[in-house]
FIGU-308829 format. One record per residue: residue in three letters; z, x, y of N, C-alpha, C in turn. Coordinates in steps of 0.02 Angstrom, whole numbers, plus 50000, padded with zeros to 5 digits. Example, Ala and Ser with C-alpha at 12.3 -4.5 7.8 and 13.67 -1.06 7.14 Angstrom:
<sites>
(site "Ala" (50390 50660 49716) (50390 50615 49775) (50390 50660 49835))
(site "Ser" (50354 50642 49888) (50357 50684 49947) (50394 50645 50002))
</sites>
This chain:
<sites>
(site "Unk" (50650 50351 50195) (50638 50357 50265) (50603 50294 50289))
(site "Unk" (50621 50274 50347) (50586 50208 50371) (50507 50246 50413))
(site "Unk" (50473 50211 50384) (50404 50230 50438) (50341 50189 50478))
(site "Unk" (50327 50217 50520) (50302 50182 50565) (50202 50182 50559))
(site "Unk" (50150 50142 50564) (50084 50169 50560) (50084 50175 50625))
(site "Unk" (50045 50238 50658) (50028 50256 50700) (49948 50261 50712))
(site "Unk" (49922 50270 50653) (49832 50287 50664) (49812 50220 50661))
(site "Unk" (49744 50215 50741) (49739 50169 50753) (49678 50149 50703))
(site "Unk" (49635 50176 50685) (49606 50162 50640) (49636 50122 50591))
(site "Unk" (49669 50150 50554) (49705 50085 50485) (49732 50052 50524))
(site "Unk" (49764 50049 50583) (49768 49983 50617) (49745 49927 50615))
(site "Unk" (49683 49943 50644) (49611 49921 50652) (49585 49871 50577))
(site "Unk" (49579 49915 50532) (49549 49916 50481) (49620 49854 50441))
(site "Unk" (49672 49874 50412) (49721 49837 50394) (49760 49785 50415))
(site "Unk" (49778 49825 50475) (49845 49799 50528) (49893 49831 50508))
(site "Unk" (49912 49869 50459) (49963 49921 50445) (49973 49921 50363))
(site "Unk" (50010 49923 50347) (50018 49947 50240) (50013 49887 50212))
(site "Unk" (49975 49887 50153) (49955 49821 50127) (49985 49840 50059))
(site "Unk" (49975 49789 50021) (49962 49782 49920) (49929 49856 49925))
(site "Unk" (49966 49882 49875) (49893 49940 49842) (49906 49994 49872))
(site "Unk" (49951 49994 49946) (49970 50051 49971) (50026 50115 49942))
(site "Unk" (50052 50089 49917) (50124 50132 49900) (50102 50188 49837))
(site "Unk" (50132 50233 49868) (50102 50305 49829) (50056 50344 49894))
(site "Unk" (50035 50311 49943) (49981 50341 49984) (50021 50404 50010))
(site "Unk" (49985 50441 50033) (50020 50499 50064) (50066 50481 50136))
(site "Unk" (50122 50505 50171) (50111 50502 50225) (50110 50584 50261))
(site "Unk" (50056 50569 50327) (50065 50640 50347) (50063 50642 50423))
(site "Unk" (50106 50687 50461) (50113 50679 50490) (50128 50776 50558))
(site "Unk" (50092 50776 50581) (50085 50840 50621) (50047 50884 50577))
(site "Unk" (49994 50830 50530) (49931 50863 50499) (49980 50900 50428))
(site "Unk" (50033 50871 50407) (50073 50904 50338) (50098 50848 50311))
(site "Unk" (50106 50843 50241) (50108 50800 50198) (50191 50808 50196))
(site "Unk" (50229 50752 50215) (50297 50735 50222) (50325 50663 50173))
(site "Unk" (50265 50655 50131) (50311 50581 50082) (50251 50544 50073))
(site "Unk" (50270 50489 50018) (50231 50445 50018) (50267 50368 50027))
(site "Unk" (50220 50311 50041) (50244 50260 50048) (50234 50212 49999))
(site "Unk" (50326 50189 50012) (50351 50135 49956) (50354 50082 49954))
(site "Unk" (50385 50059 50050) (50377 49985 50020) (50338 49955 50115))
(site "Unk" (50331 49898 50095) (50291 49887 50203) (50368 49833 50214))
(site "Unk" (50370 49820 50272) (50434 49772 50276) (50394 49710 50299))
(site "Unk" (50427 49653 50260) (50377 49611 50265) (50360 49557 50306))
(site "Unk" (50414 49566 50375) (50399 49530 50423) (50344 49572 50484))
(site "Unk" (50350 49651 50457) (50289 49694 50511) (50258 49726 50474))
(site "Unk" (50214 49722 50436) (50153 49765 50427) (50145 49830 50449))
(site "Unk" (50162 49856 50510) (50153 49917 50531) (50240 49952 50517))
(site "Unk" (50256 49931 50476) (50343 49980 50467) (50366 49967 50392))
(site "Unk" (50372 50000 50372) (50417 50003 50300) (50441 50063 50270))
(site "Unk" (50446 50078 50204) (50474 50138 50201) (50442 50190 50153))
(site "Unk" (50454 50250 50152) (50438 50301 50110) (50482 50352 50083))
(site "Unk" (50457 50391 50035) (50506 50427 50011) (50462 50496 50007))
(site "Unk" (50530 50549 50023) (50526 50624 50077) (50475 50660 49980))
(site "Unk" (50464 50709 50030) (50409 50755 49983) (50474 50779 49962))
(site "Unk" (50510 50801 49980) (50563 50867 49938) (50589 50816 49870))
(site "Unk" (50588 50748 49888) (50633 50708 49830) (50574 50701 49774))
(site "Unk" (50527 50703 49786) (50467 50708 49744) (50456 50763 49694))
(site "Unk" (50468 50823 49737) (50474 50905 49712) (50527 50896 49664))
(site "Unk" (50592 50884 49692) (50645 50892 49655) (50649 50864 49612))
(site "Unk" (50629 50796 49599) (50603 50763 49528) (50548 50796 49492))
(site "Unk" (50497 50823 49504) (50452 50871 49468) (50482 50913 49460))
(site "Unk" (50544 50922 49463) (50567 51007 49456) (50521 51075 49484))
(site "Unk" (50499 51047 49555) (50463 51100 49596) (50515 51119 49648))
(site "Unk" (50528 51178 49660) (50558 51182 49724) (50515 51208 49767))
(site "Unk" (50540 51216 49845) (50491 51231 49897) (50498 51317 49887))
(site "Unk" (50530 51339 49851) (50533 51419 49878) (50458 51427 49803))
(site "Unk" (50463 51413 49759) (50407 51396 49737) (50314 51408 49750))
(site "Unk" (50336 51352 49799) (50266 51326 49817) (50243 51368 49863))
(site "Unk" (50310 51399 49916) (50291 51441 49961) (50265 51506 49941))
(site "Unk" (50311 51521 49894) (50279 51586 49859) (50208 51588 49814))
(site "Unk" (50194 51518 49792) (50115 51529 49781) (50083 51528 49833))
(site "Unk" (50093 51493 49878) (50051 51509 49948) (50020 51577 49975))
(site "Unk" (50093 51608 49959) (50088 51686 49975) (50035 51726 49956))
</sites>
């Protein structure tokens, strides 16, 4: 997924995804949706990440799973 930094704080603080970033969480409407892989390297604030379900599905977790421990 291509993604965008929005919090102005790491804005602030970075200018958007640096070295050292990738693996970070991304989250977004307060739920954990992926982490980030790569920054694009002419903008700092955009690059890409990869979705939580492709994460799961490589752990051999599925979501009906996780939901049911929730339960």
């Amino acid at each position: 997924m291509i993604i965008r930094i929005t919090d102005e704080e790491l804005l602030e603080r970075t200018g958007g995804i640096v070295q050292g970033m990738s693996g970070s969480p991304i989250i977004q409407n307060g739920k954990l949706i992926g982490a980030v892989t790569h920054v694009f390297v002419n903008d700092s604030t955009s690059g890409y990440g990869s979705h939580i379900e492709w994460m799961l599905q490589e752990a051999g977790v599925t979501l009906e799973e996780i939901e049911e421990k929730a339960s």
